[in-house]
C-alpha positions as CSV (number, residue, x, y, z in Angstrom):
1,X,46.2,59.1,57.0
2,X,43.1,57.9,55.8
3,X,41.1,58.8,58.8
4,X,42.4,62.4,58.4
5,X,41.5,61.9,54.7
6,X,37.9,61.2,55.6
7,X,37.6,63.9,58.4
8,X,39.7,66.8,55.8
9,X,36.9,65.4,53.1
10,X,33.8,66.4,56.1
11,X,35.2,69.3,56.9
12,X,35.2,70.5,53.4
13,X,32.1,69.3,52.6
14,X,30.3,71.2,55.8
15,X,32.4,74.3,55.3
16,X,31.1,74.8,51.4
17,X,27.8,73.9,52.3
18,X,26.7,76.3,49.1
19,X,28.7,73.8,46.9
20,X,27.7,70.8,48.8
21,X,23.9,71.8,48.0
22,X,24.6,72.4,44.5
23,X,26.3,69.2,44.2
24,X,23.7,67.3,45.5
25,X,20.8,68.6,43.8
26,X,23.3,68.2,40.3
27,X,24.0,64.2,41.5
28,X,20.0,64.2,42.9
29,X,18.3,65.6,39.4
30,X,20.9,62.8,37.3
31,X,20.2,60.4,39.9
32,X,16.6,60.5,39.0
33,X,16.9,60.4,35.1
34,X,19.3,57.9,35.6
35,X,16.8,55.6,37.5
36,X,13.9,56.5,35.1
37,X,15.6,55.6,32.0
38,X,17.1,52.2,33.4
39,X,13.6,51.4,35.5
40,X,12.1,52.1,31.6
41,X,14.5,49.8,30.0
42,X,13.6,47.2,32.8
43,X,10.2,47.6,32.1
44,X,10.2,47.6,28.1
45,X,12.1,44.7,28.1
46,X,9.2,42.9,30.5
47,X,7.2,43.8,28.1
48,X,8.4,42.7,25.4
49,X,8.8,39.3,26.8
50,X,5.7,39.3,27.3
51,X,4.4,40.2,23.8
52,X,6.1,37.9,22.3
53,X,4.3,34.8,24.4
54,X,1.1,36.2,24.1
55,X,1.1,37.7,20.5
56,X,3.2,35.6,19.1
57,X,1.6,36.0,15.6
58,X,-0.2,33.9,13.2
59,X,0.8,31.8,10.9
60,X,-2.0,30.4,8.0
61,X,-1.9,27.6,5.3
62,X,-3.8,29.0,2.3
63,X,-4.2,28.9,-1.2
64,X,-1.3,30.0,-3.3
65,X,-3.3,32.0,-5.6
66,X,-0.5,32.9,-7.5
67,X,1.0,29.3,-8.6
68,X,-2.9,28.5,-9.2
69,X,-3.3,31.3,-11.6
70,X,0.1,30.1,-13.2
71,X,-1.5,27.3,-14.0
72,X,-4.9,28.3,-14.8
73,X,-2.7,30.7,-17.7
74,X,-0.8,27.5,-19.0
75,X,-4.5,25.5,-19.4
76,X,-5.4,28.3,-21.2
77,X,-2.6,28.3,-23.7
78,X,-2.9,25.0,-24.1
79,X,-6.1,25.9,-25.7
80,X,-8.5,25.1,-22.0
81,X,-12.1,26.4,-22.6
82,X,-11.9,29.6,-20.4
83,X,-16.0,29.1,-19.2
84,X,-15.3,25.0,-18.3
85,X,-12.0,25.9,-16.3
86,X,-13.6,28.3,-14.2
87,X,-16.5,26.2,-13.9
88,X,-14.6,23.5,-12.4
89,X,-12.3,25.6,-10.1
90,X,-12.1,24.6,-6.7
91,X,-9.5,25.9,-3.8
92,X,-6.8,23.6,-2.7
93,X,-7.5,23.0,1.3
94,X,-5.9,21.0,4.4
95,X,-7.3,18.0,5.4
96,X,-7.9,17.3,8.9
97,X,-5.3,15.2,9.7
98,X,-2.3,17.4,8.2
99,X,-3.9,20.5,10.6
100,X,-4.0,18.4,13.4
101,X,-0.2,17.2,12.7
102,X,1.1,21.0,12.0
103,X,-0.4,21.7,15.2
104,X,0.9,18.8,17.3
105,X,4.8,21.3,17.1
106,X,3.7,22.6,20.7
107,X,6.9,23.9,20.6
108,X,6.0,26.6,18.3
109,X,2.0,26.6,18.3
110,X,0.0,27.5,21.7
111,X,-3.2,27.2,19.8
112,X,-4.6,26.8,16.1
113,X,-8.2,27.0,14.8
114,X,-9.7,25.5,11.6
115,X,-13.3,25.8,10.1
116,X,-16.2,23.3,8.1
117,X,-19.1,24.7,6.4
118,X,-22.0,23.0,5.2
119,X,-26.3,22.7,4.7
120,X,-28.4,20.7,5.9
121,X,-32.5,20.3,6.0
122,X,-34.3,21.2,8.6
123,X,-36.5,18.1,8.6
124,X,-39.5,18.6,10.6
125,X,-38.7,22.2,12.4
126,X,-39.4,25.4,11.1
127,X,-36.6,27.9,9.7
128,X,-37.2,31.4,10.0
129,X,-38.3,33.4,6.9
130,X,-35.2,36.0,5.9
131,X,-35.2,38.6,3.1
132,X,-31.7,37.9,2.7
133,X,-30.5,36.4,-0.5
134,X,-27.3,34.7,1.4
135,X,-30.1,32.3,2.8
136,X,-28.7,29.0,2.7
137,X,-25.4,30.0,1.6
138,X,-24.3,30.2,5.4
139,X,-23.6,34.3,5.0
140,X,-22.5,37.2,2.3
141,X,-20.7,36.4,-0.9
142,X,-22.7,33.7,-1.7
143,X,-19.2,31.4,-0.3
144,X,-19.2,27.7,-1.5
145,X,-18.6,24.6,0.9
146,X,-16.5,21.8,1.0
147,X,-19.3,19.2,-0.4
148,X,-20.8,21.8,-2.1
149,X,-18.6,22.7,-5.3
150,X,-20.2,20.6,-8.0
151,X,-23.7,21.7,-10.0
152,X,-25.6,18.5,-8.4
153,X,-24.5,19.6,-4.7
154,X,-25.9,23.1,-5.7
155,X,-29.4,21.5,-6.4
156,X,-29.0,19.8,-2.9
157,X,-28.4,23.4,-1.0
158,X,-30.4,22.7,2.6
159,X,-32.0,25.4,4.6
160,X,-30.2,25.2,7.4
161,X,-26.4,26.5,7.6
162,X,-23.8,24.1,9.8
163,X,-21.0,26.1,10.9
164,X,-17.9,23.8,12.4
165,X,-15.4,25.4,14.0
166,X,-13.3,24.1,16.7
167,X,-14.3,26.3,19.2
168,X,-16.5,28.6,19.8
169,X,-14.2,31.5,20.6
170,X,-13.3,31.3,16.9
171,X,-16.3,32.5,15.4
172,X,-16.2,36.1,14.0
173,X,-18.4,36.9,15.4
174,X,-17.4,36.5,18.8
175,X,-14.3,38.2,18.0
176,X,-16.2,41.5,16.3
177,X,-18.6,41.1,19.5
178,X,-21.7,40.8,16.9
179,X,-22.8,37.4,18.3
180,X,-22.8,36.7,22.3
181,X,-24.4,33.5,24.1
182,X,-28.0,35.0,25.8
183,X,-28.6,31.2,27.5
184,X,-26.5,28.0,27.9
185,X,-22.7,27.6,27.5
186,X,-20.4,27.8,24.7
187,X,-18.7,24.6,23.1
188,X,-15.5,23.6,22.7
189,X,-13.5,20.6,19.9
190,X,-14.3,18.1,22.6
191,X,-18.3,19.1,22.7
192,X,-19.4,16.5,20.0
193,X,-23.3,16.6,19.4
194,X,-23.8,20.0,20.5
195,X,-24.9,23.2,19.0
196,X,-25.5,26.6,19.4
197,X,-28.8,28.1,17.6
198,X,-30.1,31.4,17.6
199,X,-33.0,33.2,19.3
200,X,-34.8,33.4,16.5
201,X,-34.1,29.5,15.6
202,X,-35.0,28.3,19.0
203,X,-38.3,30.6,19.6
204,X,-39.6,29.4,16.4
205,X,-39.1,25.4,17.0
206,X,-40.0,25.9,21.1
207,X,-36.1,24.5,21.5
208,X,-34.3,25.3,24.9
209,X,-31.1,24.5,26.5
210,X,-30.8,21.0,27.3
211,X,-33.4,20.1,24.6
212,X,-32.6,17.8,21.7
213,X,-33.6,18.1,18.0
214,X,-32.9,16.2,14.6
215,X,-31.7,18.0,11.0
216,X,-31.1,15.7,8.0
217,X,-27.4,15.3,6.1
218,X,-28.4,16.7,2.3
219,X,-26.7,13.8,1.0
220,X,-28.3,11.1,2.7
221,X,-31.6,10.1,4.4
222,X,-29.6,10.3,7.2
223,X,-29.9,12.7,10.6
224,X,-27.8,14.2,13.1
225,X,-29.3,14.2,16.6
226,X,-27.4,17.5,18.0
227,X,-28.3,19.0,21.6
228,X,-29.0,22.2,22.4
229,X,-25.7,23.4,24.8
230,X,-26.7,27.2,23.7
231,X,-28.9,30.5,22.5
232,X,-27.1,33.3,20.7
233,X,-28.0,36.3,19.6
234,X,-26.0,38.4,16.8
235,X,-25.9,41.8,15.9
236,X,-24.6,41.3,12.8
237,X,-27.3,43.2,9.9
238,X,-26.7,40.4,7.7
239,X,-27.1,37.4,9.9
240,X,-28.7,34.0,8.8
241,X,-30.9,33.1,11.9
242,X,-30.8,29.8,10.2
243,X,-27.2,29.3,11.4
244,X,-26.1,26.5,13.7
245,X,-22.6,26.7,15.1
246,X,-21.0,23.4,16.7
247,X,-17.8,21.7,16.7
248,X,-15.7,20.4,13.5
249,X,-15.9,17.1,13.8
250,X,-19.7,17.5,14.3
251,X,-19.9,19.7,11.3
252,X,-18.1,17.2,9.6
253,X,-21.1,14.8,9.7
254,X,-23.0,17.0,7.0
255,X,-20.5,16.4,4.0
256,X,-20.9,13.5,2.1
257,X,-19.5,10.9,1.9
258,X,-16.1,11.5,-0.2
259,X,-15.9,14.6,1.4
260,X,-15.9,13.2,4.5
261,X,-13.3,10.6,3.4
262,X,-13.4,8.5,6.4
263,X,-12.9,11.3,8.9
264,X,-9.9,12.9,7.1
265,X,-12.1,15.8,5.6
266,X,-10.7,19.1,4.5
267,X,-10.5,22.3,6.6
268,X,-10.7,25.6,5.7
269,X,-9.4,29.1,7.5
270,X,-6.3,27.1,9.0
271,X,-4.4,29.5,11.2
272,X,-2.2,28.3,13.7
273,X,-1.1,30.7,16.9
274,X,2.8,31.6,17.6
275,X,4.2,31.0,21.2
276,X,6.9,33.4,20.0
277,X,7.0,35.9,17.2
278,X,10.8,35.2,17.0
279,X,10.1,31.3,15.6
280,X,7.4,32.1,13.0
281,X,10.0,31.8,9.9
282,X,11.3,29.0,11.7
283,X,8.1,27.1,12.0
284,X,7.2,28.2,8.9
285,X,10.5,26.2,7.3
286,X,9.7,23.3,9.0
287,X,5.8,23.1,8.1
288,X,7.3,23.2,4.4
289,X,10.1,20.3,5.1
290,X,7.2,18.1,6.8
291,X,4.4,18.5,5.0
292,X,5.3,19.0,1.3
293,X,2.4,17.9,-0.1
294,X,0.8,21.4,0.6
295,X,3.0,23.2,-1.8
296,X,2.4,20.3,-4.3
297,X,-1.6,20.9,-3.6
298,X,-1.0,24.8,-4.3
299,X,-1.2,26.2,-0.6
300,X,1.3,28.3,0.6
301,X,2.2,29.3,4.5
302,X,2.0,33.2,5.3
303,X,3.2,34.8,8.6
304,X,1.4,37.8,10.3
305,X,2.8,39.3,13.2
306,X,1.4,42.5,12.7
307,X,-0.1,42.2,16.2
308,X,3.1,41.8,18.1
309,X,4.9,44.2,15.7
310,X,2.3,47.1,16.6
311,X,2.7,47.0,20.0
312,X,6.6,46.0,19.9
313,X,6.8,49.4,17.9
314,X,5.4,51.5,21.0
315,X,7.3,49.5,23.4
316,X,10.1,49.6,21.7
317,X,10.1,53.8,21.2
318,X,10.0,53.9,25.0
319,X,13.1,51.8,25.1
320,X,14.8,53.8,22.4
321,X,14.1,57.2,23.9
322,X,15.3,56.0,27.4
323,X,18.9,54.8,26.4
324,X,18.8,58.0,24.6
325,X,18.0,60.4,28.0
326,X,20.3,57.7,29.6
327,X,23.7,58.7,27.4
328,X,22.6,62.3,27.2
329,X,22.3,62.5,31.2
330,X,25.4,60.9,31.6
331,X,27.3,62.9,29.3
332,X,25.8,65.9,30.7
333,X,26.3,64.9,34.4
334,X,30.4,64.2,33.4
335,X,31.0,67.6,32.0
336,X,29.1,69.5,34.6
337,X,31.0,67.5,37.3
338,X,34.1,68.0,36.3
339,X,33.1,71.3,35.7
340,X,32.5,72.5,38.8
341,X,35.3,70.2,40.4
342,X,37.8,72.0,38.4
343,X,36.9,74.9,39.6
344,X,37.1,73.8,42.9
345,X,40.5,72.4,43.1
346,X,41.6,75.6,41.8
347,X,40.0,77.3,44.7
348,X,42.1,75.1,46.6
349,X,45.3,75.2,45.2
350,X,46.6,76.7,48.2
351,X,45.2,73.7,50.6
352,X,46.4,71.3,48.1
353,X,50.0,72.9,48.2
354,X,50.3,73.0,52.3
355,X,49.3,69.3,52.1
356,X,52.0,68.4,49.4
357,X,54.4,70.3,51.3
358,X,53.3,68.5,54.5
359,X,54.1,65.0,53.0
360,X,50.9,64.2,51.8
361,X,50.6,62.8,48.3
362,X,49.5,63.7,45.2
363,X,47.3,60.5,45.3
364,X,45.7,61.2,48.6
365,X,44.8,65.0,47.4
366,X,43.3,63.7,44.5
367,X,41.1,60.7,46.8
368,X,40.2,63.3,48.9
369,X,38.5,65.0,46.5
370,X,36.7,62.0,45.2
371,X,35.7,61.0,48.7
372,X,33.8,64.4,49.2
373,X,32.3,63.9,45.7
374,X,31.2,59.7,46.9
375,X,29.3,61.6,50.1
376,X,27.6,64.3,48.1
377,X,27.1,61.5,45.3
378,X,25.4,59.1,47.7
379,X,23.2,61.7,49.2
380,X,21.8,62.8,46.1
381,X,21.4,59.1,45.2
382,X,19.8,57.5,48.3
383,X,17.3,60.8,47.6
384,X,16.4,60.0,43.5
385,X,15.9,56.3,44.9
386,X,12.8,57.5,46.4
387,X,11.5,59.9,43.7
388,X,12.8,57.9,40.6
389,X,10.4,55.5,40.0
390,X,7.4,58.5,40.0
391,X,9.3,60.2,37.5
392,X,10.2,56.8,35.2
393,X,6.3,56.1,35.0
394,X,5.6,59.9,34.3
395,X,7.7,59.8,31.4
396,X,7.2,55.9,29.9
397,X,3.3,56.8,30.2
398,X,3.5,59.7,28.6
399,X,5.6,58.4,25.5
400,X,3.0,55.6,25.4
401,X,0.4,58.0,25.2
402,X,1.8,59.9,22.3
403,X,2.2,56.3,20.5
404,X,-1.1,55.6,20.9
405,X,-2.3,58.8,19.8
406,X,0.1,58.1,16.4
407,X,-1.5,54.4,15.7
408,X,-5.2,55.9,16.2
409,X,-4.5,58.9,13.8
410,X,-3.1,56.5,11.3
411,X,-5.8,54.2,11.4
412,X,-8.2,57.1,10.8
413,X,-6.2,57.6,7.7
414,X,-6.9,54.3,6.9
415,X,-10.8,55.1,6.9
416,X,-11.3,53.3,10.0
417,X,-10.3,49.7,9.1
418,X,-8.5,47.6,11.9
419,X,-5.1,46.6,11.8
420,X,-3.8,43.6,10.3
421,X,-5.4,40.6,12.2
422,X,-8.1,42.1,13.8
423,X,-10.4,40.1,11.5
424,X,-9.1,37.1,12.5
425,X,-9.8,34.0,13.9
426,X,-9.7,33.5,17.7
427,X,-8.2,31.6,20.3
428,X,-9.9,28.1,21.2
429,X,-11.4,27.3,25.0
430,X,-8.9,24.7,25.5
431,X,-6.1,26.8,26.0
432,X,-4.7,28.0,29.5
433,X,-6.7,31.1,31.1
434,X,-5.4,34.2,31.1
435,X,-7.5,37.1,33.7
436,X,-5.9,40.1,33.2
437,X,-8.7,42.2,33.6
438,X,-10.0,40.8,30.0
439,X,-14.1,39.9,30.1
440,X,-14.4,36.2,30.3
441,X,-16.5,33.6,28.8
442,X,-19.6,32.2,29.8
443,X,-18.5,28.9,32.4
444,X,-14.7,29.7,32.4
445,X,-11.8,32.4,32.4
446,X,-10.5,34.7,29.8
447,X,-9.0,32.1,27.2
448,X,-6.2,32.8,25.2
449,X,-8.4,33.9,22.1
450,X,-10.2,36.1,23.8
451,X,-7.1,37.9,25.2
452,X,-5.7,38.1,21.9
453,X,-9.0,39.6,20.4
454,X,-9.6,42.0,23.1
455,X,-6.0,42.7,23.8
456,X,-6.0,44.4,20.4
457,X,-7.2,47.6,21.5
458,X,-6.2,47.1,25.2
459,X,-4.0,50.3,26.6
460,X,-0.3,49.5,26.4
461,X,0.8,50.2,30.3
462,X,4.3,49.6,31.3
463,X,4.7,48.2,34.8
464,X,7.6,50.4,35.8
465,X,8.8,49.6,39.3
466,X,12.1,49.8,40.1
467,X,14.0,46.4,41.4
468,X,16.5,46.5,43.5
469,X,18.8,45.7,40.2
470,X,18.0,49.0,38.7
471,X,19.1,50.9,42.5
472,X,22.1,49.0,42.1
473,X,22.7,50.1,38.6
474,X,21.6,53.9,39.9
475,X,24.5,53.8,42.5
476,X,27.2,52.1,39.9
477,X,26.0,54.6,36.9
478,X,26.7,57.4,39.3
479,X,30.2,56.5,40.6
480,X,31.0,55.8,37.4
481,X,30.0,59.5,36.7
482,X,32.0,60.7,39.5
483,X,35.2,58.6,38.4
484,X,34.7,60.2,35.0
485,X,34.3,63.8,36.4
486,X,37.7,63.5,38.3
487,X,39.9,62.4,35.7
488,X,40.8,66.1,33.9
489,X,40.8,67.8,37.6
490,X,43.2,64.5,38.9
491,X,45.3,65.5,36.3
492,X,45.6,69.0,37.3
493,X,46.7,68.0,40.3
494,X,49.4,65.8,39.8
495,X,50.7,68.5,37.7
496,X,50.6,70.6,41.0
497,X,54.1,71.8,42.8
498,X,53.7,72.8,46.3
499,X,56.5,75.3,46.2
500,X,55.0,76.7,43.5
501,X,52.0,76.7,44.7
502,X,53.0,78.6,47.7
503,X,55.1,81.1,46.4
504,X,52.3,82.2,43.9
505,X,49.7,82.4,46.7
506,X,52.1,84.4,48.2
């Protein structure tokens, strides 16, 4: 019986060949939708996996400027002289050694950066003559220093600006691409004794990579022997050529001596990297359980994840708008189906009834059927398999393309400033290297940092390539459609009576 089924089903399907081909090109054109929309969802949720471990968000202790002004208001009605308070305002910051301890949770941070500031005197070398009037302030704003807050410090201002930060990735301007290396390397928190000194700087003095030079600690009679590791230059219009960039704990030689506090000096600009946007809250609640003493020193943690949230919200739009074509294609592919098989089994009706009357039940009529659809099905599948994946990166490209358009006209409306973040500090050289297709660093690959920075206004591309998964899911999605398309025709049949049948055909 069932090889007769199957050679009946052949039969049919070569004698309609006009409904065959019709068939086909219905289950070949749902076929490929089908695969787009599930190779898309594939894809998206790739990507988002990979967002989230490489912009994971930021998390930064700072000062709570709101508790501070709380109690700035109660000093004041406590009858505070307004001038003196002011005066003697300084910003809560993180020592050293509570930084290094938030970011010992590898479990939540992949990388953290942290800054010193400070003057110093150039001794016996020459600075270079600026019209700026943030000389010797270290840049714009006229920004104070820890070691630098009290009147006396102020008389002790030097003429050369130290800059610590752990890494040289996390200067802003390497991130705004104002300030590149022209000779030497960059430095990293393990490059102790080093520094990087402008053009400017180093043609004045005669100073090259490699060489060694001597600027004096404002505090003491004391100098710091630092060697040359490299040149920069900067773009930036209001740069202080006077500027020396090294590591923290280099930097950290220029306070004095309480600042300095035995090596547990304060920090300033702490921001500490996310493995996974998902665990920022969570880290967040368990930097507050750990460390109280911030809150009781007025800081505050604050979460951004606007970098991971931007590009989640393209991603995500592709993965919305294909499980959206996906239910639509199968509900449309259903009712056409069964549209057309109706219509066929009652073009049959009077094969159906010589097979009922013949002994042949209503079961086997109605498997017949589905094993001509399972043929014509599996044709039009095995054909989308080969033209689905052209069509799935087609369409995700093209909704990423109108996302990108969206941000860009939105930031225009914003008058041109970056997103969230983009001013922020960058990822540190000792991190794991990441080359895809980013710019590296002088001496070594693409650091995190950099990929973070650069990856800001990187093109979001999908890699949509169908696994053998999704052809699986292509193949189960469609006889799912085809069990779905028989049910109303099956139960036409078994409503069928062959005499009936017969005698009306007659």
């Amino acid at each position: 019986m069932f090889k007769n089924m199957l050679k009946r089903s052949w039969l049919s399907i070569h004698r309609k060949l006009g409904r065959t081909i019709v068939l086909t090109l219905i289950f070949f054109m749902m076929a490929n939708l089908v695969l787009a929309a599930i190779t898309i969802k594939t894809a998206v949720g790739a990507q988002m996996d990979y967002a989230k471990s490489t912009l994971g968000g930021k998390v930064t202790v700072q000062a709570d400027m709101d508790s501070i002004r709380e109690s700035q208001k109660k000093e004041m009605e406590s009858g505070t002289d307004r001038k003196e308070m002011f005066g003697k305002m300084e910003r809560p910051q993180v020592s050293v050694t509570t930084a290094n301890s938030i970011a010992a949770y590898t479990d939540y941070v992949k990388d953290y950066s942290y800054e010193v500031s400070a003057t110093a005197n150039s001794n016996e070398l020459e600075v270079v003559e600026t019209s700026s009037k943030f000389q010797g302030m270290g840049g714009p704003g006229g920004m104070s220093f820890p070691g630098m807050t009290k009147t006396s410090d102020a008389e002790l201002d030097g003429d050369i600006t130290i800059s610590g930060v752990n890494a040289y990735a996390y200067i802003s301007g390497v991130q705004n691409e104002t300030l590149k290396i022209k000779e030497g390397d960059y430095f990293d928190e393990d490059t102790n004794d080093s520094a990087l000194i402008s053009y400017e700087f180093a043609e004045l003095n005669g100073l090259s990579v490699g060489d060694e030079f001597k600027i004096k600690n404002i505090y003491s009679t004391s100098s710091v022997k630092l060697k040359v590791i490299g040149i920069y230059d900067s773009s930036e219009e209001r740069a202080n050529a006077n500027t020396v960039y090294m590591n923290t704990a280099t930097a950290a030689k220029f306070l004095n001596d309480d600042d300095y506090n035995d090596g547990n000096y304060d920090v300033s600009n702490v921001n500490y990297y996310m493995v996974n946007s998902e665990k920022a809250d969570e880290f967040v609640a368990l930097i507050n359980e750990k460390f109280p003493e911030l809150a009781e020193n007025k800081m505050k943690i604050s979460v951004d994840t606007s970098e991971y949230d931007a590009v989640a919200s393209s991603v995500e739009s592709v993965g919305s708008f294909a499980t959206t074509i996906l239910v639509i294609v199968i509900v449309a592919a259903v009712i056409i189906v069964t549209l057309i098989v109706t219509l066929n089994v009652r073009d049959r009706r009077y094969e159906m009834g010589v097979l009922l009357s013949l002994g042949a039940n209503k079961v086997n009529v109605v498997a017949q059927i589905a094993t001509e659809l399972i043929i014509v099905g599996t044709l039009g599948f095995a054909l989308a398999s080969l033209s689905g994946t052209f069509l799935a990166k087609a369409m995700g490209q093209g909704i990423i393309d109108s996302q990108t358009k969206s941000s860009q006209q939105q930031q225009e409306k914003n008058f041109g400033r970056p997103t969230s973040g983009s001013r922020s500090s960058s990822r540190s050289g000792n991190m794991p290297s990441m080359s895809d297709g980013m710019p590296s660093m002088p001496g070594q690959d693409t650091n995190m940092k950099q990929f973070m920075a650069n990856g800001r206004n990187q093109e979001i591309k999908l890699d949509i390539n169908a696994t053998p998964i999704d052809f699986l899911l292509l193949f189960v999605t469609g006889y799912v459609v085809i069990i779905l398309a028989l049910i109303l025709p099956s139960v036409n049949i078994m409503r069928y009576q062959p005499k009936e049948i017969l005698a009306g055909k007659e």
